[in-house]
BADODO-764443 format. One line per 8 residues: number of its first residue (from 0); their letters; for each residue x, y, z of C-alpha. Coordinates in nm, 4 decimals, always signed. Example, Ala and Ser with C-alpha at 12.3 -4.5 7.8 and 13.67 -1.06 7.14 Angstrom:
# BADODO-764443
0	as	+1.2300/-0.4500/+0.7800  +1.3670/-0.1060/+0.7140
***
This chain:
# BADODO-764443
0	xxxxxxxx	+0.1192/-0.6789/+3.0500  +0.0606/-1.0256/+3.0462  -0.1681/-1.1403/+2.7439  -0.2645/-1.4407/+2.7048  -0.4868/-1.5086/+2.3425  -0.7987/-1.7749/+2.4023  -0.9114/-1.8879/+2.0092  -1.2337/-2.0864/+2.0675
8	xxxxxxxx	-1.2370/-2.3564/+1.7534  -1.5510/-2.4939/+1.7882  -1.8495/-2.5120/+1.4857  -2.0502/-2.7821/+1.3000  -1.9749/-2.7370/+0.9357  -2.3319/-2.6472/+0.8507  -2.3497/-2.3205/+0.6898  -2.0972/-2.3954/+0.4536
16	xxxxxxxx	-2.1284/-2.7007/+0.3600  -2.0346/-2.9175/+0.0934  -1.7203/-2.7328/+0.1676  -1.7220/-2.7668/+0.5143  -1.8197/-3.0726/+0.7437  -1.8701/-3.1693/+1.0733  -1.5108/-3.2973/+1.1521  -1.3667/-3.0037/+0.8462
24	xxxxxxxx	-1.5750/-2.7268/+0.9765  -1.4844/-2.4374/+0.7914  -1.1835/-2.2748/+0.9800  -0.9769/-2.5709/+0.8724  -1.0499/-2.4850/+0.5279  -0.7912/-2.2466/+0.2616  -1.1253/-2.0485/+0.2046  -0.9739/-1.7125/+0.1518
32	xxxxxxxx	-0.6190/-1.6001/+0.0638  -0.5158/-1.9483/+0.0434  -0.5019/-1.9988/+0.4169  -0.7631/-2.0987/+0.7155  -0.9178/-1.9117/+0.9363  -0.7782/-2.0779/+1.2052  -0.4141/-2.0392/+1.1030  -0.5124/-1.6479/+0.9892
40	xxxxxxxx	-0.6545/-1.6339/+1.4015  -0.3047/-1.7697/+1.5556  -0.0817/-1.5497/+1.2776  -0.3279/-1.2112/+1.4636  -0.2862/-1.3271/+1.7741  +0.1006/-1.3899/+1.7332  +0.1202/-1.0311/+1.6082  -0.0312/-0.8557/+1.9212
48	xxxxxxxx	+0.2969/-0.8960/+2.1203  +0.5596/-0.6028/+2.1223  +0.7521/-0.4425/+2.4161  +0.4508/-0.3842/+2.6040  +0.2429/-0.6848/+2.5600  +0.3486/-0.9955/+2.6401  +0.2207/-1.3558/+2.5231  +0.2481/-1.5530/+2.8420
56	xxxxxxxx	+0.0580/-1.8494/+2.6428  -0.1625/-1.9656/+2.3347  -0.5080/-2.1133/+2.4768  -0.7086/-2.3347/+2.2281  -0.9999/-2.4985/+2.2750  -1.1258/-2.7311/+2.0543  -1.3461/-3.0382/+2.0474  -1.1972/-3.3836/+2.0048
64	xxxxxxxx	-1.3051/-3.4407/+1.6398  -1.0963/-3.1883/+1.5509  -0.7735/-3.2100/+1.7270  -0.5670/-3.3121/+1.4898  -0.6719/-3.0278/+1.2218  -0.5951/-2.7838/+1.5122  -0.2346/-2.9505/+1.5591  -0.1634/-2.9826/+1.2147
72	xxxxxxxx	-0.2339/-2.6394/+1.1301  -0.0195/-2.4967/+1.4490  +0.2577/-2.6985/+1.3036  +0.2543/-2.5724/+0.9798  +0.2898/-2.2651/+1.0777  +0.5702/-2.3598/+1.2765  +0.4534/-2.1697/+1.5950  +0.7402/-2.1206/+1.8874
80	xxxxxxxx	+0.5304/-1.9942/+2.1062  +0.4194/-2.2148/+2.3676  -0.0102/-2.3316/+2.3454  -0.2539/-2.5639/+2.5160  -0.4723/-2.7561/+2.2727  -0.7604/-2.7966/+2.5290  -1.0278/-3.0805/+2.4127  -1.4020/-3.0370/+2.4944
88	xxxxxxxx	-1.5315/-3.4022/+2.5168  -1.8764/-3.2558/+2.3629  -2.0070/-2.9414/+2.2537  -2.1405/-2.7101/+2.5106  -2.1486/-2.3697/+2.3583  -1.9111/-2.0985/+2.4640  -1.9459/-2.0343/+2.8481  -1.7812/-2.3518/+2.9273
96	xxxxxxxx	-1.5382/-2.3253/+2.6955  -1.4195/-2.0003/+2.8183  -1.4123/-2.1635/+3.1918  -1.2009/-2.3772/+3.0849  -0.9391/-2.1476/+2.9160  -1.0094/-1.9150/+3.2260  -0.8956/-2.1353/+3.4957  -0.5820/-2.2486/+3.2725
104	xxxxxxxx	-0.4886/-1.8888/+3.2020  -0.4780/-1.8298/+3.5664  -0.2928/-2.1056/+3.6444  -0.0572/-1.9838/+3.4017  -0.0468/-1.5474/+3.5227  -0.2735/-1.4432/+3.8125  -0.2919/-1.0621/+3.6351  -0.3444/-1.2513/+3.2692
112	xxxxxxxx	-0.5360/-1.0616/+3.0647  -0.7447/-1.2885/+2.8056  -0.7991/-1.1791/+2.4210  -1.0615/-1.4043/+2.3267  -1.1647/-1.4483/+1.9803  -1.3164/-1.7041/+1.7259  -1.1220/-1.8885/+1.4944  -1.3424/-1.8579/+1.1942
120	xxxxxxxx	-1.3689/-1.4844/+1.1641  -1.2296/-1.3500/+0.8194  -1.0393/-0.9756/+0.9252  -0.8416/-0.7905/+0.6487  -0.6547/-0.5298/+0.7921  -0.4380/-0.6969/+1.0508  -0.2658/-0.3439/+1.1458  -0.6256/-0.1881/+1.2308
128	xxxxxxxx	-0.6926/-0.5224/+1.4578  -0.3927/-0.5034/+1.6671  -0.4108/-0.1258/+1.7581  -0.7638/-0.1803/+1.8157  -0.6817/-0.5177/+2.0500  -0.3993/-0.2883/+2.2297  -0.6199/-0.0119/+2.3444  -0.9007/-0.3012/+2.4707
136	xxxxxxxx	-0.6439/-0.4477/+2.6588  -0.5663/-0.1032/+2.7978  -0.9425/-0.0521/+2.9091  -1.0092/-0.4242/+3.0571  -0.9595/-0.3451/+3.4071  -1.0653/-0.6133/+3.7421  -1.4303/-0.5144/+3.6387  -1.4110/-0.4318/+3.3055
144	xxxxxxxx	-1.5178/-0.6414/+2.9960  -1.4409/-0.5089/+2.6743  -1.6237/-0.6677/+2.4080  -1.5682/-0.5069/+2.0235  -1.8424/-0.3889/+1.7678  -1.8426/-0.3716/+1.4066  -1.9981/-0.0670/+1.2715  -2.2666/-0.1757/+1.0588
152	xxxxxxxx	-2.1980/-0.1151/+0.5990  -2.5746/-0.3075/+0.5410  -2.8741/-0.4624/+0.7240  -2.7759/-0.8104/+0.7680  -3.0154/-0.9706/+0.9567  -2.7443/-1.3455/+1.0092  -2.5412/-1.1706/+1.2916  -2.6381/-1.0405/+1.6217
160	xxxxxxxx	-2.6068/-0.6617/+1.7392  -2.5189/-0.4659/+2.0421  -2.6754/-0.1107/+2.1418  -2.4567/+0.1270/+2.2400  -2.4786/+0.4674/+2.4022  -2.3352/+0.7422/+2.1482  -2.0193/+0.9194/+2.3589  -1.7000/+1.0844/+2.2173
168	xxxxxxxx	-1.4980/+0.8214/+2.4348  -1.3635/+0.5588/+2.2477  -1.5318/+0.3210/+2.4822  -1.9084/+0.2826/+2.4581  -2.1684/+0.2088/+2.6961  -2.3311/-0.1353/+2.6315  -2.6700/-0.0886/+2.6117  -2.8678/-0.3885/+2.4919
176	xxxxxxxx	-2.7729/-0.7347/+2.2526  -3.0324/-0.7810/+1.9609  -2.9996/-1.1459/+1.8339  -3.0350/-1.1799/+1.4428  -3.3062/-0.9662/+1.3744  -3.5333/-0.8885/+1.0875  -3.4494/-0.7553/+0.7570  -3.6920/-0.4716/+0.8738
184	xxxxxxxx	-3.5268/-0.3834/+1.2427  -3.1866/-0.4539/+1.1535  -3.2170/-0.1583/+0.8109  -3.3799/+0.0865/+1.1471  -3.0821/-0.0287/+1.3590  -2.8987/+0.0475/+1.1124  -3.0277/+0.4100/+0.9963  -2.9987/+0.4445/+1.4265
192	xxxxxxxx	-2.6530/+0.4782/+1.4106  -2.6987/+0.3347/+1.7990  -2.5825/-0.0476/+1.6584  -2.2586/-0.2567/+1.5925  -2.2605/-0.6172/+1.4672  -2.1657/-0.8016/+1.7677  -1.7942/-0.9706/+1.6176  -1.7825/-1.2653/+1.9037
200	xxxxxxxx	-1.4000/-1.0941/+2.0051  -1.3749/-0.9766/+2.3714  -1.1175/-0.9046/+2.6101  -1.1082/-0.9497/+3.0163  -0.8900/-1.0557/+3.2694  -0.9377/-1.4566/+3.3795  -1.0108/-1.3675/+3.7388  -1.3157/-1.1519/+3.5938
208	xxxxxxxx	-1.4337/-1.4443/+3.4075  -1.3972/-1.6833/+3.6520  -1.5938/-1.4735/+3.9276  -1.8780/-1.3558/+3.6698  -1.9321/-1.7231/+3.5506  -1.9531/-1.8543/+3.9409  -2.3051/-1.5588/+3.9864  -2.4212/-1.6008/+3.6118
216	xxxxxxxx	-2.4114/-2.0370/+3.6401  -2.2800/-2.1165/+3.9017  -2.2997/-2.4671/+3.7838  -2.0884/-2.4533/+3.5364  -1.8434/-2.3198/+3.7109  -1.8581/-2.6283/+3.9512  -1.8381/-2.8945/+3.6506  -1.6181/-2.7279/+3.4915
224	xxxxxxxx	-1.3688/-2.6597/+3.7445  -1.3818/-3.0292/+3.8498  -1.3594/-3.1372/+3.5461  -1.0317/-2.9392/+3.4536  -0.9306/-3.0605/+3.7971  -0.9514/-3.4524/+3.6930  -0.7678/-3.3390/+3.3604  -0.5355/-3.6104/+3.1312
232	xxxxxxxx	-0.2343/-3.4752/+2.9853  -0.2362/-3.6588/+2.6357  +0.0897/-3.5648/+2.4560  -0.0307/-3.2343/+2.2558  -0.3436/-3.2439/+2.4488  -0.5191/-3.1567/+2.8030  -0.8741/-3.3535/+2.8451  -1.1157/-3.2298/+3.1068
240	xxxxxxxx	-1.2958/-3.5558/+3.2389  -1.5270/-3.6924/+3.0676  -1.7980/-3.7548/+3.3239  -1.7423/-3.3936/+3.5033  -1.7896/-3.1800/+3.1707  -2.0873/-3.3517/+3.0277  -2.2637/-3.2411/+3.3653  -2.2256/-2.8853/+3.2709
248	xxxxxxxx	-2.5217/-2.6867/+3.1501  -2.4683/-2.5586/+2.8390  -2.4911/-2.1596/+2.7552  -2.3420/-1.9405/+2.5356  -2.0791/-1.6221/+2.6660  -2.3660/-1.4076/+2.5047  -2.6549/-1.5160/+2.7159  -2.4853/-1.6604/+3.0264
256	xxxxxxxx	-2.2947/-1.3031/+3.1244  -2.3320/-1.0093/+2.8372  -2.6722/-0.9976/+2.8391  -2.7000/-1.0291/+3.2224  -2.4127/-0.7662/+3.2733  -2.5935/-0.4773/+3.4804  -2.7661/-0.7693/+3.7128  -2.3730/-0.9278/+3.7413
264	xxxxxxxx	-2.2786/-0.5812/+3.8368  -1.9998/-0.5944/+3.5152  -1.9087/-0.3179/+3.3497  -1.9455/-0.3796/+3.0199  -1.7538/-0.1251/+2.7207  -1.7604/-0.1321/+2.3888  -1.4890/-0.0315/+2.1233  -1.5496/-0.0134/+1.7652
272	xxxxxxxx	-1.2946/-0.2332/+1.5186  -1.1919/-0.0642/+1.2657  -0.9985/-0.3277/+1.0703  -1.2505/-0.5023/+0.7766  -1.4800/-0.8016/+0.9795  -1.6795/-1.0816/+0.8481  -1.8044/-1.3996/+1.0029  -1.8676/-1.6101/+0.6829
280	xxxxxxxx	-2.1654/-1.6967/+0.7747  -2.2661/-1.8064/+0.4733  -2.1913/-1.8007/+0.1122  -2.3168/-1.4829/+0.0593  -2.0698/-1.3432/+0.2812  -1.8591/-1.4038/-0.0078  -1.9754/-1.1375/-0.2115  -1.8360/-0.8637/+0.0780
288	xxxxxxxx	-1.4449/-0.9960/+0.0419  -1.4047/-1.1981/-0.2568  -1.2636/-1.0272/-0.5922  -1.5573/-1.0212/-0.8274  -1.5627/-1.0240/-1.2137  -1.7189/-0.7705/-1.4059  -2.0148/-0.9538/-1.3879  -2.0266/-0.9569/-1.0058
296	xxxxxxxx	-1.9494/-1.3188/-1.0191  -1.7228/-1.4884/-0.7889  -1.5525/-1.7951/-0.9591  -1.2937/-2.0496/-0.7490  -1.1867/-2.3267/-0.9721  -1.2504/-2.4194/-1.3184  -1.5304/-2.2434/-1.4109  -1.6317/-2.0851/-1.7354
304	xxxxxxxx	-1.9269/-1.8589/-1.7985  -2.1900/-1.6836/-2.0603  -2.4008/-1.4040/-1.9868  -2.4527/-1.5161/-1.6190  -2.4220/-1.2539/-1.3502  -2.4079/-1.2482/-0.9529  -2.2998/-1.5991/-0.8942  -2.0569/-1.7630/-0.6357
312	xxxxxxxx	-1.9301/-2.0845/-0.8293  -1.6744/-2.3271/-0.6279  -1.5251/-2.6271/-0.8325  -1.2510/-2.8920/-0.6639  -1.1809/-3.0102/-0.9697  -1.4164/-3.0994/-1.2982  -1.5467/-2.8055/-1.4930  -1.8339/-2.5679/-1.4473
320	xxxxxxxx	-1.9939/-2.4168/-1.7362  -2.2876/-2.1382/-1.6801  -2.5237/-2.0073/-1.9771  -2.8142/-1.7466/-1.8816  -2.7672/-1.7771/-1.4958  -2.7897/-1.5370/-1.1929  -2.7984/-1.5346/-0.8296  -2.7033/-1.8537/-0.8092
328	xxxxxxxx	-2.4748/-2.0898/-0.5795  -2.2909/-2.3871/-0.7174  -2.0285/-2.5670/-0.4961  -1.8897/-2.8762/-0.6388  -1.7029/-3.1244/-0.4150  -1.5755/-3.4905/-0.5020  -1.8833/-3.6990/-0.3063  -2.1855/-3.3972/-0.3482
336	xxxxxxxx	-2.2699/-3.0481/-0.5252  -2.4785/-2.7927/-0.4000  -2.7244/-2.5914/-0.6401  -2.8754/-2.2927/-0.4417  -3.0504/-1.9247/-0.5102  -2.8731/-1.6764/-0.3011  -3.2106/-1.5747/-0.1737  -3.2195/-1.8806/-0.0115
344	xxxxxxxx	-2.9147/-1.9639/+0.1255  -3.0328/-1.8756/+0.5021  -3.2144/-2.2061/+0.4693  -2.9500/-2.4389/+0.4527  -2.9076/-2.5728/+0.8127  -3.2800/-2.7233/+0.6788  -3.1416/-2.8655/+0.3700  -2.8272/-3.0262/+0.6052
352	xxxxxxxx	-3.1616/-3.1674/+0.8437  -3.2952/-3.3430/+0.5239  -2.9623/-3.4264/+0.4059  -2.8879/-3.5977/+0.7641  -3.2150/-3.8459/+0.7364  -3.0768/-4.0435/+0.4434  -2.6780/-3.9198/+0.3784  -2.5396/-3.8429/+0.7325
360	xxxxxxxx	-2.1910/-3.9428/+0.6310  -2.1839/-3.6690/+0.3503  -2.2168/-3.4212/+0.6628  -1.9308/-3.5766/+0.8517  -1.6159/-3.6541/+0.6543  -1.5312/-3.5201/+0.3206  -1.3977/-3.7843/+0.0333  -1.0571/-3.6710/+0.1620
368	xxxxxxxx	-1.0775/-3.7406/+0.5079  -0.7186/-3.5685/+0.7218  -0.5635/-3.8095/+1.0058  -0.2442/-3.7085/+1.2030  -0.0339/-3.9263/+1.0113  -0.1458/-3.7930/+0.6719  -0.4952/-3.8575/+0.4695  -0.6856/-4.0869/+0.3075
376	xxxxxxxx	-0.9273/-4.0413/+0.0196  -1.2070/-4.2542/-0.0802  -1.1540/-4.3567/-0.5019  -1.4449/-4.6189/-0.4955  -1.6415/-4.8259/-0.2813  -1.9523/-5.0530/-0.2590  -2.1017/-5.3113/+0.0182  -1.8389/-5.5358/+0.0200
384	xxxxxxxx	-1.5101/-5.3355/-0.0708  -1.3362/-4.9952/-0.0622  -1.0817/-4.8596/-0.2891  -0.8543/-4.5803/-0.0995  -0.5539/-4.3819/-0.1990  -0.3574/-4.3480/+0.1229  -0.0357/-4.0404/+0.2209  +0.1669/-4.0647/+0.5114
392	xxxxxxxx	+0.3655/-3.7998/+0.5982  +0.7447/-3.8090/+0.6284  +0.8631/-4.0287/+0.8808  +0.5318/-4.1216/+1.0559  +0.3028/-4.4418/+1.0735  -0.0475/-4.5336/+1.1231  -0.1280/-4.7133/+1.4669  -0.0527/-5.1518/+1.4952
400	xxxxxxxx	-0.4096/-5.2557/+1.4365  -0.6067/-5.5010/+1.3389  -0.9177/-5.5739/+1.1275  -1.2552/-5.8179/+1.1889  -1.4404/-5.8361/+0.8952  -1.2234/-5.7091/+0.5987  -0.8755/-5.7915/+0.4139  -0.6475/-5.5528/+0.2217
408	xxxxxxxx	-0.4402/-5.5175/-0.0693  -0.1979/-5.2400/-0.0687  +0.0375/-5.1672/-0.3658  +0.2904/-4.8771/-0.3004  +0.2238/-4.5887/-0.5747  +0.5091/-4.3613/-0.4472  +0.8191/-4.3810/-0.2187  +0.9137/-4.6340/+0.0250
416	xxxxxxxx	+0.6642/-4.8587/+0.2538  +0.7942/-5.0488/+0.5714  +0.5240/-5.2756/+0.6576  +0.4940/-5.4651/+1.0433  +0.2582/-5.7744/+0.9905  +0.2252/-6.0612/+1.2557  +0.5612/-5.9185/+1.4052  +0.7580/-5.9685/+1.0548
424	xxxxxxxx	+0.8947/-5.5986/+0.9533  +0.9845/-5.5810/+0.5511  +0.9956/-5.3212/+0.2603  +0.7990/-5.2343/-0.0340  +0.9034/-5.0683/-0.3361  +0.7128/-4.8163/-0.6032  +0.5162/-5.0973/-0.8183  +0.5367/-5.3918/-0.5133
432	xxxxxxxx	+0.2026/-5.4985/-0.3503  +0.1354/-5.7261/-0.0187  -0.2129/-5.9249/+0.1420  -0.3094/-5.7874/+0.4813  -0.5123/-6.1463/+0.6507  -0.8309/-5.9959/+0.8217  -0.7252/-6.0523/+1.2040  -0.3563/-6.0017/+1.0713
440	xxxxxxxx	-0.1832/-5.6828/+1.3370  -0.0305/-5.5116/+1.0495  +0.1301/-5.1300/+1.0516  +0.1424/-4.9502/+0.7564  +0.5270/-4.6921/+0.8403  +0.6633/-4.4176/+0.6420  +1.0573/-4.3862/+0.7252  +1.1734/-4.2150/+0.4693
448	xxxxxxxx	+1.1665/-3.7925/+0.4323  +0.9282/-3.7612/+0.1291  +0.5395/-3.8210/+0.1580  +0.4720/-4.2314/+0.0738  +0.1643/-4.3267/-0.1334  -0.0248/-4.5981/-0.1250  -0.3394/-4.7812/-0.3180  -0.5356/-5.0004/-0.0337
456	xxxxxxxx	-0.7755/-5.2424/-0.1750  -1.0318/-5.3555/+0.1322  -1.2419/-5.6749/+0.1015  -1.4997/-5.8431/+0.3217  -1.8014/-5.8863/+0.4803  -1.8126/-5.5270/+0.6186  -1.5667/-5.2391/+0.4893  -1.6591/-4.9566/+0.7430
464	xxxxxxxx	-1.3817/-4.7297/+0.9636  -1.4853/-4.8664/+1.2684  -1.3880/-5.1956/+1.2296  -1.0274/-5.1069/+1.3679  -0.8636/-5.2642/+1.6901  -0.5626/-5.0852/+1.7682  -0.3131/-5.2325/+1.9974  -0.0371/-4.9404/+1.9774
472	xxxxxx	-0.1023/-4.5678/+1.8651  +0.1656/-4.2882/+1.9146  -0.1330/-4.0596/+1.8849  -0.3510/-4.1630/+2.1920  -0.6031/-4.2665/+2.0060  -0.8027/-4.6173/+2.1957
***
């Protein structure tokens, strides 16, 4: 059978943050066994092919703040299996998303059966997933959508549920979606035994999609199709148009077809995953995967502690010390450090609303901020200058650019710099420094095989990221 695997990479970088932020939402980060989420979705998805199951093609769709993570991370992984990066030019929930990985997939296999899933899902049990995958891809059938459940260990009222009839067939009867409900009706939903936690993963064929999205929103489908139509090929990329896309309504998979299924005249099943499932929602999610100490804490980092109990402590680098604390949830990043009571982490997308008012950029970029051609950190900086550390990767460069309103200093730390200024090309050594003129086209290159490290000292009137003209960029970027 023809699979192909549809990972949907979108998010904000609320619920998480310090740790995660709006262009390092949190399936880019190592937050559990030392690798993402994303890369742990593409290693599952990898694994589903055997003798009967064949990966036609990889189908990601991503937004454009984040293609570079997603490209990064395939490469490090050192995929062979052929993928589309697709690039939403804006956020419009699921439904369009999935149109546009439907329409590819069929362009790729008529008969292409989709496993979609989302890329920041923590599963343990990777064995459990792809049996349970295999028989869903068994059942998904020209009218048959097979969305997966997750039998219920507590009343968690953060994730939505799904109703099911109780049969002896492994496939259920979908019954009715209950969105996030109270602590009080999800602990009856619960004692029921008639609910699953609704995990986001669902399998169909691409025709199914594609004709149940034209009588759900039938407008979408039209944008959406036009604007895959009027697609650029960028390199590593595939961009809908701009102008056709943001036309779109916006709805979620959920709302736009599930929840309509009966009136779409889609049979809807449901199969219970038995591998381990959690969304990491939020912090506390934490407590259900995460090795605890005797005290129920869960440390990451340098952290030391005294008769404290029940915590979830992360620190990047500096020490934490607790004395006489519970329930509490300390995450310590370079630029900002979160001190919350478990009770009320729910709350947070309001802290990241009062946050936004008078510190947007903490919400955007971390200190170390990831670029295709390596990553820059922020050491110090104040109105009129910015210390950075930069790292390009082996044998890569930043784009020929130019600056309005600032000069630089750059002294080489580590390795070997080939600089391009005002169309003279010359070397610096470890301990050598340069002046970049503001207005100067410059190009900082890295040709050798190890990592190059530099100190950039801006000056001027205004040190801020968007004062960049670039006249040549291998990455596409204007």
């Amino acid at each position: 059978m023809n699979v192909i695997p549809v990972i949907l990479c979108g998010g904000s970088g609320t619920r998480l943050w310090p740790l995660s932020r709006q262009n390092f939402p949190k399936q880019f980060i190592n937050l559990v066994d030392d690798s993402s989420l994303f890369k742990q979705s593409l290693i599952r998805v990898l694994a589903l092919e055997n003798k009967d199951f064949s990966i036609t093609k990889l189908i990601i769709v991503s937004n454009e703040n984040h293609r570079f993570l997603v490209l990064e991370q395939i490469e490090e992984l050192s995929i062979k299996k052929d993928y589309e990066i697709i690039l939403e030019p804006e956020p419009k929930n699921t439904a369009p998303a999935l149109t546009l990985a439907a329409i590819s997939a069929l362009q790729q296999k008529k008969d292409s059966v989709m496993v979609v899933i989302p890329s920041d899902h923590y599963i343990r049990n990777q064995k459990a997933f792809v049996e349970s995958i295999h028989k869903g891809i068994l059942l998904a059938t020209d009218n048959t959508m097979v969305i997966f459940g997750v039998p219920p260990s507590r009343p968690e009222p953060g994730y939505g549920y799904i109703e099911y009839s109780k049969t002896n067939n492994q496939k259920k009867d979908v019954i009715n979606f209950v969105e996030k409900p109270d602590i009080n009706l999800a602990t009856k939903m619960l004692e029921s035994g008639d609910y699953a936690w609704n995990s986001g993963m669902f399998i169909l064929t691409a025709k199914l999609w594609i004709d149940t999205i034209k009588k759900a929103n039938s407008k979408i489908y039209k944008f959406i199709d036009e604007s895959f139509k009027n697609k650029m090929n960028d390199n590593w990329f595939i961009r809908p148009d701009v102008k056709k896309f943001r036309a779109s309504p916006a709805d979620s998979i959920d709302y736009a077809v599930m929840e309509n299924a009966k009136k779409l005249n889609l049979d809807l099943k449901l199969l219970l995953l038995t591998s381990d499932w959690n969304d990491l929602g939020t912090f506390n999610s934490l407590d259900q995967i995460e090795h605890k100490d005797k005290n129920g804490n869960v440390f990451k980092g340098d952290v030391v502690s005294m008769n404290s109990n029940k915590n979830i402590v992360f620190s990047s680098k500096r020490n934490i010390s607790l004395l006489g604390v519970d329930d509490l949830i300390i995450v310590d990043s370079a630029d900002s450090i979160l001190i919350a009571n478990k009770n009320n982490i729910q709350d947070i997308k309001a802290l990241v609303s009062l946050l936004e008012k008078k510190h947007k950029h903490l919400l955007d970029e971390h200190i170390k901020v990831n670029r295709p051609w390596g990553s820059y950190s922020t050491i110090d900086f104040d109105a009129n200058f910015k210390v950075k550390r930069i790292i390009v990767k082996p044998n890569s460069k930043l784009s020929y650019q130019s600056h309005n309103f600032r000069s630089e200093h750059w002294v080489v730390v580590k390795g070997l710099a080939t600089i391009l200024c005002d169309g003279n090309l010359f070397d610096l050594h470890e301990n050598e420094s340069t002046f970049i003129k503001k207005n100067s086209k410059h190009q900082l290159i890295n040709n050798q095989n190890h990592s190059l490290e530099i100190i950039e000292i801006q000056i001027g009137e205004k040190v801020i990221e968007e004062d960049i003209t670039r006249f040549d960029d291998i990455y596409g970027r204007s």
